[in-house]
PDB file of the backbone (N, CA, C, O) and the ligand in Angstrom, with CONECT records:
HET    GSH  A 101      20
ATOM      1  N   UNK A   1       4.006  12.385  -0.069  1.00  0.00           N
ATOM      2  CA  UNK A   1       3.557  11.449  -1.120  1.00  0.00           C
ATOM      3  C   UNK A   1       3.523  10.016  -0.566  1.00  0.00           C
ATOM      4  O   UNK A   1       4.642   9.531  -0.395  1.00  0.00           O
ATOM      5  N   UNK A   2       2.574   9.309  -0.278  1.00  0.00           N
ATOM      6  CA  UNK A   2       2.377   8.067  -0.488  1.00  0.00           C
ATOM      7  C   UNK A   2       3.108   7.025  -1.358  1.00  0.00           C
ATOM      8  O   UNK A   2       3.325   7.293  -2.540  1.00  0.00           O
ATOM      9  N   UNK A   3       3.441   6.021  -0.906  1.00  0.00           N
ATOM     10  CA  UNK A   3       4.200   4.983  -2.141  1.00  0.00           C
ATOM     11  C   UNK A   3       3.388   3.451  -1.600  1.00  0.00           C
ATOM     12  O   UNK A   3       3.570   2.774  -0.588  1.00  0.00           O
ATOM     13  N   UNK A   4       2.573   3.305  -2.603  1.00  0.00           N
ATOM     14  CA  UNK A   4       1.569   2.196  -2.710  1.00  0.00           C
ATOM     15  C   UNK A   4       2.484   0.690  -3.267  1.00  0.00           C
ATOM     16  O   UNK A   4       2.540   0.662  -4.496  1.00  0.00           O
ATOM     17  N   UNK A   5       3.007  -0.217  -2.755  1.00  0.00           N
ATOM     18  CA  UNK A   5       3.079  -1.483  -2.969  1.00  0.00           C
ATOM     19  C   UNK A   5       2.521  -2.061  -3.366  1.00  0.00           C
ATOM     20  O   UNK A   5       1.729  -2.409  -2.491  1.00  0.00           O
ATOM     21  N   UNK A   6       2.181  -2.768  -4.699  1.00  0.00           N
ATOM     22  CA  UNK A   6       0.584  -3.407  -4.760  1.00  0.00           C
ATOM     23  C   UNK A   6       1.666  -5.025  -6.176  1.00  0.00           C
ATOM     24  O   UNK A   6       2.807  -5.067  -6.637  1.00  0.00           O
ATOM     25  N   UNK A   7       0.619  -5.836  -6.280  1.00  0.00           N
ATOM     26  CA  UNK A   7       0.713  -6.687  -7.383  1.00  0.00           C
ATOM     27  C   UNK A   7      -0.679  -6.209  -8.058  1.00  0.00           C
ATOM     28  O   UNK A   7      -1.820  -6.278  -7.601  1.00  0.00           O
ATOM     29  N   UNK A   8      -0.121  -5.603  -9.540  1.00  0.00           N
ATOM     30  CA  UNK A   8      -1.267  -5.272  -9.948  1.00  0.00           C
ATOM     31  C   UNK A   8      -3.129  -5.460 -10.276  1.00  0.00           C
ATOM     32  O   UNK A   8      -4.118  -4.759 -10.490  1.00  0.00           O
ATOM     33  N   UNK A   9      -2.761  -6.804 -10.142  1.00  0.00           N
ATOM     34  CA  UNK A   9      -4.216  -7.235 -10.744  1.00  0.00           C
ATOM     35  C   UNK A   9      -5.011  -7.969  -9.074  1.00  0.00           C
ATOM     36  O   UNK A   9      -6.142  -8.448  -8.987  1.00  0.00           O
ATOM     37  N   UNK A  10      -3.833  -7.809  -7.782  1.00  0.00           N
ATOM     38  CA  UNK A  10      -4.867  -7.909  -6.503  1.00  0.00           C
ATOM     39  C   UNK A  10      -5.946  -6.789  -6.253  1.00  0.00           C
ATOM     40  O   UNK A  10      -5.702  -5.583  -6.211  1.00  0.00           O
ATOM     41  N   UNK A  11      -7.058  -7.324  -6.110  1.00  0.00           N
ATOM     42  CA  UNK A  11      -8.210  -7.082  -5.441  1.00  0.00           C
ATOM     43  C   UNK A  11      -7.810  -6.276  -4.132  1.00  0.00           C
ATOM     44  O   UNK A  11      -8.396  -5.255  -3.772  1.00  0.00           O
ATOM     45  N   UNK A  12      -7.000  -6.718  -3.624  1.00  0.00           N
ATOM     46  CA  UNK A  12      -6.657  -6.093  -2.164  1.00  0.00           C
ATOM     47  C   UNK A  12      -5.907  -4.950  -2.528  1.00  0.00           C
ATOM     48  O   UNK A  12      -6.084  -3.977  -1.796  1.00  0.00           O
ATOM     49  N   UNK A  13      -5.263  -4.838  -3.293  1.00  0.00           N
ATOM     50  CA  UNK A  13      -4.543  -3.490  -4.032  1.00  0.00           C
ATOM     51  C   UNK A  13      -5.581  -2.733  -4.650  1.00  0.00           C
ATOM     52  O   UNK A  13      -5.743  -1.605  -4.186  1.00  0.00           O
ATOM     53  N   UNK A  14      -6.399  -3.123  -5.686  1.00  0.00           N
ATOM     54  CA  UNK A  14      -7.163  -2.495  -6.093  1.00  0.00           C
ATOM     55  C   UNK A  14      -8.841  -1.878  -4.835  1.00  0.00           C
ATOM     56  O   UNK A  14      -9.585  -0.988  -5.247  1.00  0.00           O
ATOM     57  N   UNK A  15      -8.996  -2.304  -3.957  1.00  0.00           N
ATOM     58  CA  UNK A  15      -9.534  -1.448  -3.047  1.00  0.00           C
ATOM     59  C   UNK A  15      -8.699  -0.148  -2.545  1.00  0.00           C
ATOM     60  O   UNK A  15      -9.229   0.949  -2.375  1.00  0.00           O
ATOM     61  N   UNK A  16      -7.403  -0.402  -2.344  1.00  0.00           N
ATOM     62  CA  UNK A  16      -6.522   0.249  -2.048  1.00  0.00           C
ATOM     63  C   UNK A  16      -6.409   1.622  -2.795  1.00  0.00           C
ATOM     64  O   UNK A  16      -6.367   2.696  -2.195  1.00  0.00           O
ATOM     65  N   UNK A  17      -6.362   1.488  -4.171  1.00  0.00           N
ATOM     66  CA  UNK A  17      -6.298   2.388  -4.962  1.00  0.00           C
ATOM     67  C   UNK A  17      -7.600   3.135  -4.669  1.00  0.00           C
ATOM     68  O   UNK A  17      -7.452   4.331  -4.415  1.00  0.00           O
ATOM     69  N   UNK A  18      -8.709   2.708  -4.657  1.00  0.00           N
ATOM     70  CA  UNK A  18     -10.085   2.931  -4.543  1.00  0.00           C
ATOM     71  C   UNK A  18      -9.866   4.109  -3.628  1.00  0.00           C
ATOM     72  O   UNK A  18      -9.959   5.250  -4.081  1.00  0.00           O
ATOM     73  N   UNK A  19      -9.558   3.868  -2.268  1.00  0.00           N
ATOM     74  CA  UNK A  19      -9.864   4.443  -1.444  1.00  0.00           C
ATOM     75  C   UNK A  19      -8.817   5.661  -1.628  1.00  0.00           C
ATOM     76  O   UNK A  19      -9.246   6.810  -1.521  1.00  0.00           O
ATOM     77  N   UNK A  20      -7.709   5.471  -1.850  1.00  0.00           N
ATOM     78  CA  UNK A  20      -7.000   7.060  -2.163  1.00  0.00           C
ATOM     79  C   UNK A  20      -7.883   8.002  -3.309  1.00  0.00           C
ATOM     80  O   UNK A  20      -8.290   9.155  -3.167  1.00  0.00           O
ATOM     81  N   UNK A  21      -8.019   7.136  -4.430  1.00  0.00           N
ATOM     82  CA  UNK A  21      -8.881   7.843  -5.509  1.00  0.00           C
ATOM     83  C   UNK A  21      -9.822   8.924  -5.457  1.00  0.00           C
ATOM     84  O   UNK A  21      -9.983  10.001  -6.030  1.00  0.00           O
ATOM     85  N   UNK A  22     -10.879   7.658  -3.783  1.00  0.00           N
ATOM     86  CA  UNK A  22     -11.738   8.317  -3.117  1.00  0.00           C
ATOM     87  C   UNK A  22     -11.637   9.636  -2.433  1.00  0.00           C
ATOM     88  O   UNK A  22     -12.627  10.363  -2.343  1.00  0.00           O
ATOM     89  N   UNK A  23     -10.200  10.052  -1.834  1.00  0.00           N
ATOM     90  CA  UNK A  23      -9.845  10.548  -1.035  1.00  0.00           C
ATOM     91  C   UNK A  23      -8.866  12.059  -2.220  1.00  0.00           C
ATOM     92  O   UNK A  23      -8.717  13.220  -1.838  1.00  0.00           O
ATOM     93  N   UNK A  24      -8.483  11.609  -3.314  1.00  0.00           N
ATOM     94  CA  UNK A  24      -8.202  12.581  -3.697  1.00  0.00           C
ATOM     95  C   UNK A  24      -6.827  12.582  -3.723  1.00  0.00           C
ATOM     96  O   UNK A  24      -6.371  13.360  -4.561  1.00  0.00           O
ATOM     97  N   UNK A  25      -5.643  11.687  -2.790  1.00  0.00           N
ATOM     98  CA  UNK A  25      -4.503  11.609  -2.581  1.00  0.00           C
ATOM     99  C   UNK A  25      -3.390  11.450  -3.471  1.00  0.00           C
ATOM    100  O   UNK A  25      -3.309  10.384  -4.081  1.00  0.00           O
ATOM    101  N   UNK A  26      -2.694  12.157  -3.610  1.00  0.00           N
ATOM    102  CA  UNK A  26      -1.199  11.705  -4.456  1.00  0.00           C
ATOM    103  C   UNK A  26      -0.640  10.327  -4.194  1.00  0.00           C
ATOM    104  O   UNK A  26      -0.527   9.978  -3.018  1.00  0.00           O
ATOM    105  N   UNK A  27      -0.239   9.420  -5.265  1.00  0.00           N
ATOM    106  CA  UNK A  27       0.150   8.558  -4.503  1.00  0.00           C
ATOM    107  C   UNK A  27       1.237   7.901  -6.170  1.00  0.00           C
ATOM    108  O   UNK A  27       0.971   8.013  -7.366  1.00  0.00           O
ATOM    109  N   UNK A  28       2.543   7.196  -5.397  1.00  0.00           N
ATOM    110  CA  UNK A  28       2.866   6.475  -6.752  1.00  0.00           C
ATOM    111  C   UNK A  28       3.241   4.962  -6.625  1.00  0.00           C
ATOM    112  O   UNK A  28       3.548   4.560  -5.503  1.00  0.00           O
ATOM    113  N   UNK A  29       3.243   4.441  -7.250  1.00  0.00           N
ATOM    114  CA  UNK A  29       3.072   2.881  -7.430  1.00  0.00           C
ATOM    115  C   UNK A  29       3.941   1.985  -7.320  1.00  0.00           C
ATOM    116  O   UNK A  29       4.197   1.695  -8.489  1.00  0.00           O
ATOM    117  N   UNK A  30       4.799   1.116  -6.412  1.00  0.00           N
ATOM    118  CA  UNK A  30       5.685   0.109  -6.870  1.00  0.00           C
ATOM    119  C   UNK A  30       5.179  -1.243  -7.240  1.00  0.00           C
ATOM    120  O   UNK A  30       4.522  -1.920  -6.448  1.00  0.00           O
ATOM    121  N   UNK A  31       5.481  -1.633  -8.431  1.00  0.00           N
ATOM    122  CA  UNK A  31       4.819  -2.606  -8.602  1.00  0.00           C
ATOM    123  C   UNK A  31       5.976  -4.015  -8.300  1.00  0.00           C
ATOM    124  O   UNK A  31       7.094  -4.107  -8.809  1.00  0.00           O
ATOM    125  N   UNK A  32       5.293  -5.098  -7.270  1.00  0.00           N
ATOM    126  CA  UNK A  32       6.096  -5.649  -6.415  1.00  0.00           C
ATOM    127  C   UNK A  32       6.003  -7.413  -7.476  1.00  0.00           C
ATOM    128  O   UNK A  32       5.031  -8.061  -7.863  1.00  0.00           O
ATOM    129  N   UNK A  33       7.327  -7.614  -7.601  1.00  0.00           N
ATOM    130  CA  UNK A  33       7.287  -8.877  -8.485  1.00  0.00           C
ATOM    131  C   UNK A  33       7.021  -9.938  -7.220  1.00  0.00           C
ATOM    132  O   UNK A  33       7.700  -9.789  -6.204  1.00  0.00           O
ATOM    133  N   UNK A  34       6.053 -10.984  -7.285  1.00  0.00           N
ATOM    134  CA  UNK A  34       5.543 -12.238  -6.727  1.00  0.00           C
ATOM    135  C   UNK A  34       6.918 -13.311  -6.392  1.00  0.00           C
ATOM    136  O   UNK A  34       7.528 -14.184  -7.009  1.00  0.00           O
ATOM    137  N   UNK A  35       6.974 -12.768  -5.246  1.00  0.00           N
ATOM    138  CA  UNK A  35       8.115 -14.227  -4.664  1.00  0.00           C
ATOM    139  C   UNK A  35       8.990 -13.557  -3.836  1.00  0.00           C
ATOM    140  O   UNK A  35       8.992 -13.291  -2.634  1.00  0.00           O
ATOM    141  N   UNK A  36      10.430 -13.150  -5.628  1.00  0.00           N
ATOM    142  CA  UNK A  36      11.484 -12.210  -4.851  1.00  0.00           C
ATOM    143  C   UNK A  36      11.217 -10.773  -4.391  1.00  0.00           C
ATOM    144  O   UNK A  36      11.742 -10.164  -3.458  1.00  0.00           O
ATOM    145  N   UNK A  37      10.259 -10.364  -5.278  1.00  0.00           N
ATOM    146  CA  UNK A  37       9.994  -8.981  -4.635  1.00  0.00           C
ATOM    147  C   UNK A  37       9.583  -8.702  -3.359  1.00  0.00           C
ATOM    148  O   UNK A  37       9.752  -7.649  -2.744  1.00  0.00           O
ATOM    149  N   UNK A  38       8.719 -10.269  -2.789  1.00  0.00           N
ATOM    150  CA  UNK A  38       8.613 -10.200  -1.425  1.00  0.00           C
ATOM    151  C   UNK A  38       9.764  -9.960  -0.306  1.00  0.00           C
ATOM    152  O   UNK A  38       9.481  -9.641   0.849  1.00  0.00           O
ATOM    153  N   UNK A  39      10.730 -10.096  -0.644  1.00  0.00           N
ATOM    154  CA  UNK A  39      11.467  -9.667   0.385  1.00  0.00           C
ATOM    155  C   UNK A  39      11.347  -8.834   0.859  1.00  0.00           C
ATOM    156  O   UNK A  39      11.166  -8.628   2.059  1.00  0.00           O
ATOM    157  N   UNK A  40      11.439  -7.995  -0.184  1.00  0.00           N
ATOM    158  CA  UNK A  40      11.598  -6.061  -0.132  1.00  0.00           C
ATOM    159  C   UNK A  40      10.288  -5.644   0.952  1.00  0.00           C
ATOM    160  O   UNK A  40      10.447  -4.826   1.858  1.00  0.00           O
ATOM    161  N   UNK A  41       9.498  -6.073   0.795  1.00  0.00           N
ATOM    162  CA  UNK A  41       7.675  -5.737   1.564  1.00  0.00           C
ATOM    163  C   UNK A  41       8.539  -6.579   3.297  1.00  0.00           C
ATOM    164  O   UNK A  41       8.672  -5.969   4.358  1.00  0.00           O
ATOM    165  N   UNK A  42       8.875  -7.723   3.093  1.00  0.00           N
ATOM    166  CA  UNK A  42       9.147  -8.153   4.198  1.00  0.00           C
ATOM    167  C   UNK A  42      10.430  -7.261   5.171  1.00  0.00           C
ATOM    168  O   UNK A  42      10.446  -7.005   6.375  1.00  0.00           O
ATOM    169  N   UNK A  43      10.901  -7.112   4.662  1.00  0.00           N
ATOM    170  CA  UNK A  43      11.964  -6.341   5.495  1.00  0.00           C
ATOM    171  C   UNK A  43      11.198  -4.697   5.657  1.00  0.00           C
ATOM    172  O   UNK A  43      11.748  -3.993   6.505  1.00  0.00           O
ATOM    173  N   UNK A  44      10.305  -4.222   5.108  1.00  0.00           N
ATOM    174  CA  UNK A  44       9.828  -3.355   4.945  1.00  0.00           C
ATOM    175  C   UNK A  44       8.690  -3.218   6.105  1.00  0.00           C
ATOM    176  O   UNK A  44       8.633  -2.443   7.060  1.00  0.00           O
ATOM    177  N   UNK A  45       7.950  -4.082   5.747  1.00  0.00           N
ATOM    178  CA  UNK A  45       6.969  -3.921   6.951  1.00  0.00           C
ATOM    179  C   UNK A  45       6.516  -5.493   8.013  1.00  0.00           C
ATOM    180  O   UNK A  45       5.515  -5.653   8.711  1.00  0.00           O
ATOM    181  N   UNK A  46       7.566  -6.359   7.796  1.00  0.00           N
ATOM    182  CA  UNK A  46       7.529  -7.325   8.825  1.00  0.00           C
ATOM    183  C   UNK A  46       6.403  -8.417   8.001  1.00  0.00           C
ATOM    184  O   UNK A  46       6.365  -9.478   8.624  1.00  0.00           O
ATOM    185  N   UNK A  47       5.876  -8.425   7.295  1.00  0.00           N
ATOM    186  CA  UNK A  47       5.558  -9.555   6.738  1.00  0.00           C
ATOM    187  C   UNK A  47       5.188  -9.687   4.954  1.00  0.00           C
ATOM    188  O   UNK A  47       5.591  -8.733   4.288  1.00  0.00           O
ATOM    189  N   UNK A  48       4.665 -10.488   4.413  1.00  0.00           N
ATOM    190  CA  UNK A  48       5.238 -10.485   2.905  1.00  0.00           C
ATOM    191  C   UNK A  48       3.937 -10.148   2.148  1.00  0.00           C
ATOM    192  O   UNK A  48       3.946 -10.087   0.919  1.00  0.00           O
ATOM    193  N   UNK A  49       2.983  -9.960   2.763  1.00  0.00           N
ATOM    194  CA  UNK A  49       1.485  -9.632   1.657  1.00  0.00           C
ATOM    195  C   UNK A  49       1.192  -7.844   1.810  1.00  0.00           C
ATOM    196  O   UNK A  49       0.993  -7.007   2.690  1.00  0.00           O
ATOM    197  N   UNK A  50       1.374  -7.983  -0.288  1.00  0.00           N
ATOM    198  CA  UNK A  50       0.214  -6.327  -0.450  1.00  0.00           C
ATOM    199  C   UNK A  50      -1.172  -6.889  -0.302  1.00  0.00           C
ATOM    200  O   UNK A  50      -1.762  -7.947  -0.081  1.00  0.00           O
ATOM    201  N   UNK A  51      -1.454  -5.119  -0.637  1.00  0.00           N
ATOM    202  CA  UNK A  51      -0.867  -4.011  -0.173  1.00  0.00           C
ATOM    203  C   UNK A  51       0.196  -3.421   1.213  1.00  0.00           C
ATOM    204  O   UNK A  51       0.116  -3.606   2.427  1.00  0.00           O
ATOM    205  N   UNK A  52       0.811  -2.937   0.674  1.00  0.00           N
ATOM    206  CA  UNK A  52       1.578  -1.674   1.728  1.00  0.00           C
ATOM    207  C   UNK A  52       1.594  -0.504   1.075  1.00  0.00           C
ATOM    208  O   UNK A  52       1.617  -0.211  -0.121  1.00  0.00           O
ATOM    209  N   UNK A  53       1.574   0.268   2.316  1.00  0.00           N
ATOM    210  CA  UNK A  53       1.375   1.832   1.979  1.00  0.00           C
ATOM    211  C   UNK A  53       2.837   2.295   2.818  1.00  0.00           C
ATOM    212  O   UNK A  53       3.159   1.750   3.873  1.00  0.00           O
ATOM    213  N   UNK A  54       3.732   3.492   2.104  1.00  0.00           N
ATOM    214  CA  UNK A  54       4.892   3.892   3.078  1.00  0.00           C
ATOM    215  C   UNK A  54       4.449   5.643   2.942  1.00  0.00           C
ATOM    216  O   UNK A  54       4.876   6.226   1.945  1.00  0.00           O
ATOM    217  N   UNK A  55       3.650   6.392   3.893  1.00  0.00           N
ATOM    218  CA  UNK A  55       3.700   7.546   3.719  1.00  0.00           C
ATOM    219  C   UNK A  55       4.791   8.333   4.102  1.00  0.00           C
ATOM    220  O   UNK A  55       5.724   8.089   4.867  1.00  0.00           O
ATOM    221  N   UNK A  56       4.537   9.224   3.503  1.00  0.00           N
ATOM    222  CA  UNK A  56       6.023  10.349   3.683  1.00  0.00           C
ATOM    223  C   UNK A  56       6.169  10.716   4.950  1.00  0.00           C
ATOM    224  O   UNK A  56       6.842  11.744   5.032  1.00  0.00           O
ATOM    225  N   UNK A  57       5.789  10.268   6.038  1.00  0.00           N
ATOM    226  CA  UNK A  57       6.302  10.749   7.062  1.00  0.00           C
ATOM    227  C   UNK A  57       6.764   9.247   7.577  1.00  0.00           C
ATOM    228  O   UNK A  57       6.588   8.950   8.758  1.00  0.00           O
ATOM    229  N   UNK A  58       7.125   8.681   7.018  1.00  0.00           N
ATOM    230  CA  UNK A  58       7.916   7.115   7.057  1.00  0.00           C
ATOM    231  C   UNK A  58       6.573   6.131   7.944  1.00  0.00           C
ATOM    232  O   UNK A  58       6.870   5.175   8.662  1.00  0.00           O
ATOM    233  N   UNK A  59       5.534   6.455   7.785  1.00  0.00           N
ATOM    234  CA  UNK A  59       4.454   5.462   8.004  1.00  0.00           C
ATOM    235  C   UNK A  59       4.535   4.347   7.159  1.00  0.00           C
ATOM    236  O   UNK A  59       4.462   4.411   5.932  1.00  0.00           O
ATOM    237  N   UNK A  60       4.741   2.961   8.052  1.00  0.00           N
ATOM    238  CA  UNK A  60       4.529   1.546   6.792  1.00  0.00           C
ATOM    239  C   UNK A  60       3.456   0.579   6.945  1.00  0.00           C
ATOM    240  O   UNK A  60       3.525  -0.618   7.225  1.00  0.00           O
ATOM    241  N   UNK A  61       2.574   1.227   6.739  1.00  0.00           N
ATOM    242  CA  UNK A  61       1.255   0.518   6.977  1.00  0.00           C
ATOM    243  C   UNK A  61       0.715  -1.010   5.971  1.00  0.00           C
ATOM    244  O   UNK A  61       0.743  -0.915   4.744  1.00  0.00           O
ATOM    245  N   UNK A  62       0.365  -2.016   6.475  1.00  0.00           N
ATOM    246  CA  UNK A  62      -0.156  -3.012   5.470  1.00  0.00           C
ATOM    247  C   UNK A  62      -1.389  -2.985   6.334  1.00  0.00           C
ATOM    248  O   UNK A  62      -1.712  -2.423   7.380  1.00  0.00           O
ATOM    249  N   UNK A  63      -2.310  -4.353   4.932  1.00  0.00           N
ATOM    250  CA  UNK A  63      -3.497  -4.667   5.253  1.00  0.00           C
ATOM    251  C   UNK A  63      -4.553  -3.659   4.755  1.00  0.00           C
ATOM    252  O   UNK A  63      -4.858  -2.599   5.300  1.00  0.00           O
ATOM    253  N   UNK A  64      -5.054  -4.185   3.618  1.00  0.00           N
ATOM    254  CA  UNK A  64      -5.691  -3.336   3.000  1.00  0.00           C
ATOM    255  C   UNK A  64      -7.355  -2.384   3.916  1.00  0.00           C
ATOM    256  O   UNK A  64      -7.983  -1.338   3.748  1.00  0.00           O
ATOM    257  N   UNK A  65      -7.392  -3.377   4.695  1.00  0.00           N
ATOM    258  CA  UNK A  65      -8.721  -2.506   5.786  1.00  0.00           C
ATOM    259  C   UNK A  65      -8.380  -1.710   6.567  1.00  0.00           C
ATOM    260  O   UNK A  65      -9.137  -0.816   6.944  1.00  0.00           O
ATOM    261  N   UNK A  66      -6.811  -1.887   7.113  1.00  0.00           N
ATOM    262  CA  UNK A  66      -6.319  -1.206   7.755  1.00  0.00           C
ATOM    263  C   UNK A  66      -5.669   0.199   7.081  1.00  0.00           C
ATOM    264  O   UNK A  66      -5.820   1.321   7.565  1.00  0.00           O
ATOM    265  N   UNK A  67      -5.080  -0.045   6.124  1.00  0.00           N
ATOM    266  CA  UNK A  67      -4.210   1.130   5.224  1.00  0.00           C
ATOM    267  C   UNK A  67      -5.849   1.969   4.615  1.00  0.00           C
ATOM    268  O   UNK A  67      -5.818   3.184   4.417  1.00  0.00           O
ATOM    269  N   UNK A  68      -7.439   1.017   4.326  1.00  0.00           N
ATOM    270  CA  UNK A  68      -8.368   2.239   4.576  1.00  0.00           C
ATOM    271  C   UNK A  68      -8.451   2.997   5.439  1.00  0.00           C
ATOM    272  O   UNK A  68      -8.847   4.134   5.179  1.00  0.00           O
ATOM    273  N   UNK A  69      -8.109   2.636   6.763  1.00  0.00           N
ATOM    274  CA  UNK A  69      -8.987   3.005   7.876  1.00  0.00           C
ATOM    275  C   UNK A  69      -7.604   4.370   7.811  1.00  0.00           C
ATOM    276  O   UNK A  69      -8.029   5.524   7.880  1.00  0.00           O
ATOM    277  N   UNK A  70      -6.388   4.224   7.712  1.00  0.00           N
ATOM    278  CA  UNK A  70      -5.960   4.933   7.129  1.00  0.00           C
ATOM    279  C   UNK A  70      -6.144   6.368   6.786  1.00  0.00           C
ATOM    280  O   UNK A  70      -6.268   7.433   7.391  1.00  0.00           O
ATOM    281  N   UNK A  71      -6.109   5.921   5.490  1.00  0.00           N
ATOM    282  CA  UNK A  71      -6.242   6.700   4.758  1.00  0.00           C
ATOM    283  C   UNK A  71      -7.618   7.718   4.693  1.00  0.00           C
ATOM    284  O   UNK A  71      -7.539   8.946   4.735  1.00  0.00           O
ATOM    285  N   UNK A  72      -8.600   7.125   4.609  1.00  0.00           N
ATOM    286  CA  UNK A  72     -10.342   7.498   5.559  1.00  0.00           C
ATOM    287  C   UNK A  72      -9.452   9.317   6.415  1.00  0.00           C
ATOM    288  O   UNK A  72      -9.427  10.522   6.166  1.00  0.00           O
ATOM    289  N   UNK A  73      -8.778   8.137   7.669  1.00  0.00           N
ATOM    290  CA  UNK A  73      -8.549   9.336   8.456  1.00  0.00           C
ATOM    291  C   UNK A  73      -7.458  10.820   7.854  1.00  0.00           C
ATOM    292  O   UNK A  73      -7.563  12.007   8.162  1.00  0.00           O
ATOM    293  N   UNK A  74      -6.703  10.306   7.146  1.00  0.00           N
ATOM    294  CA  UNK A  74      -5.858  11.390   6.729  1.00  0.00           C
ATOM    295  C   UNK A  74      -6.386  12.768   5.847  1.00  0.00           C
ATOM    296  O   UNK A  74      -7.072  12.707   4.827  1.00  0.00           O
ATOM    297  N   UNK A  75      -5.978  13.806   6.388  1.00  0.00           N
ATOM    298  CA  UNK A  75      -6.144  14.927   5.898  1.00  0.00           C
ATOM    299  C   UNK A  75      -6.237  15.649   4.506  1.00  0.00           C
ATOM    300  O   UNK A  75      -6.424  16.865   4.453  1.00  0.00           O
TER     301      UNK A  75
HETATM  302  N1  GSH A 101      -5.740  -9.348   4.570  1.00  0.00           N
HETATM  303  C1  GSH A 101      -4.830  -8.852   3.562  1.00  0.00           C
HETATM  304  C2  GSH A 101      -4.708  -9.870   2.441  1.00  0.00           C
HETATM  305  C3  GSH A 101      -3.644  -9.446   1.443  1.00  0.00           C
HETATM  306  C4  GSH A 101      -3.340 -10.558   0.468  1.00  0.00           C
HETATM  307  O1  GSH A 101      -3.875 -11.685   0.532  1.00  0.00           O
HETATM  308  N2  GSH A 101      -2.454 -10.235  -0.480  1.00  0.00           N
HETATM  309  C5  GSH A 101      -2.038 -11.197  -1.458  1.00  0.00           C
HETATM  310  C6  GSH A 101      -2.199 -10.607  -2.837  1.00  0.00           C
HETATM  311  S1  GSH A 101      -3.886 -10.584  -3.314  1.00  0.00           S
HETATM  312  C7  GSH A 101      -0.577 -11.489  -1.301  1.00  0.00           C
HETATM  313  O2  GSH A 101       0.216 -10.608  -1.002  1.00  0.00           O
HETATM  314  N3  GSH A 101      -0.208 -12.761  -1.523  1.00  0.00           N
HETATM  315  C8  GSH A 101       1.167 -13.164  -1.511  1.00  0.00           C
HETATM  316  C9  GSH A 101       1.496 -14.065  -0.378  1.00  0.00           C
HETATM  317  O3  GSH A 101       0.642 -14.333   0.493  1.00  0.00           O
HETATM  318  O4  GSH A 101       2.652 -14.495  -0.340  1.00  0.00           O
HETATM  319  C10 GSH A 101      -5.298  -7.496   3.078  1.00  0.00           C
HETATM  320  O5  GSH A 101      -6.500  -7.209   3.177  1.00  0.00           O
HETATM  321  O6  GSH A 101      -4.458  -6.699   2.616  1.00  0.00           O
CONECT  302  303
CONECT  303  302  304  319
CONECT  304  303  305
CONECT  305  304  306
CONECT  306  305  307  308
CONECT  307  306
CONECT  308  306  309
CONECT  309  308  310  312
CONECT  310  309  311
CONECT  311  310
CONECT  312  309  313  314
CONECT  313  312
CONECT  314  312  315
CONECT  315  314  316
CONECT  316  315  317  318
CONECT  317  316
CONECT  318  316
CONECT  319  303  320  321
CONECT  320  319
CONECT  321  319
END
């Protein structure tokens, strides 16, 4: 299962969603509060902007072109 990081109403999240949608993927949502919640993303994947994606095989992918290119490839 996928665990999607997003602030809800980003554009960069919402491609994000797009492309799993596209893809058919399970996925569930943390929705990350603006500021302090950044920590959590920062210690998580080394810097503080959603999207992040953490797949179940402990993949912590950011960058929403990148977490497509992603996801595109996954099975
Ligand atoms: N190039 C990044 C941009 C991501 C981005 O700008 N995210 C914004 C939300 S729309 C963000 O996290 N802003 C908080 C910050 O920069 O501290 C991507 O495509 O994912």
């Amino acid at each position: 299962m996928i665990t999607l990081y997003q602030f809800r109403h980003s554009a960069f999240c919402l491609k994000t969603r797009m492309a799993l949608h596209a893809k058919k993927l399970q996925y569930r949502v943390e929705e990350v509060t603006p500021g302090i919640g950044q920590f959590e993303i920062f210690k998580l994947s080394g810097q503080k902007q959603v999207p992040v994606i953490v797949d179940s095989n402990d993949q912590v992918i950011n960058d929403s072109s990148t977490i497509c290119e992603y996801i595109d490839k996954k099975k």
